[in-house]
C-alpha positions, 0 to 999 in steps of 0.5 A: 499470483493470478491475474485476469482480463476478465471480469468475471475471474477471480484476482488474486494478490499476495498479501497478509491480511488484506482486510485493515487495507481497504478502508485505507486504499481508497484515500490514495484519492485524496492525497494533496500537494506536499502530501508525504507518502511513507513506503514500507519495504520489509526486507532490504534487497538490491533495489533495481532500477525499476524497483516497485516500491521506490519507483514503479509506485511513486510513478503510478500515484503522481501520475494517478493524483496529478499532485506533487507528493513527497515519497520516503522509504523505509527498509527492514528495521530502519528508524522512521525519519520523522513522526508517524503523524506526519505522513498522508499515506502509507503503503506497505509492501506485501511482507512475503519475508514477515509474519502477519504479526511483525506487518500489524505491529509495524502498521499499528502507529500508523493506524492508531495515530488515523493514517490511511494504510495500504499495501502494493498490491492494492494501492496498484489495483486502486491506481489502474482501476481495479481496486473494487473487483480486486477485494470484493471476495475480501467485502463478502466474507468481512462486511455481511 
């Protein structure tokens, strides 16, 4: 990964396939009271205190929307705890341990069924101002 302070450099993020993403990024503003925001971790390590996806991410966003959502995780093969459709948000993680088959498939109820969808690294950009300069090399190749 590389990451710079100046404009002008290119940022990179680990992910597969980031372009189903952008459209969905940018509804992270959007996110009202009681909203839920479904995580989807891949695989099922030893989450520690300061887990990116169960707390780093749910600390970004309530500080980023100022609204009070409700945050659930989901690790490797569990069984979602509710409908699909009754999510806001989901947020993937960057599937370093899955294939970008295994990512889309696991995405594609939530995308049938009109569920913004967004991965931790882009969701991070979005939250701390840098969502446009992070996935611009990403609009040039994909919206000419």
């Amino acid at each position: 990964m590389f990451l710079s302070l100046f404009e002008e450099d290119l940022i990179q993020t680990f992910s597969k396939n980031d372009v189903p993403y952008l459209a969905g990024t940018p509804k992270l503003a959007k996110l009202k009271d009681g909203d839920k925001v479904l995580l989807l971790e891949s695989c099922t390590h030893h989450v520690s205190c300061d887990d990116i996806g169960q707390v780093k991410i749910p600390k970004w966003l309530d500080k980023f929307s100022n609204k009070k959502l409700e945050y659930e995780m989901v690790s490797g093969l569990e069984s979602l705890k509710r409908t699909i459709t009754e999510y806001a948000m989901n947020i993937q993680c960057g599937g370093c341990v899955i294939t970008q088959k295994q990512v889309k498939n696991r995405l594609r109820p939530a995308i049938d069924a009109g569920i913004p969808v967004t991965n931790y690294g882009l969701a991070i950009a979005f939250m701390h101002g840098i969502f446009d300069r992070a996935n611009a090399p990403f609009r040039k190749i994909y919206h000419k």
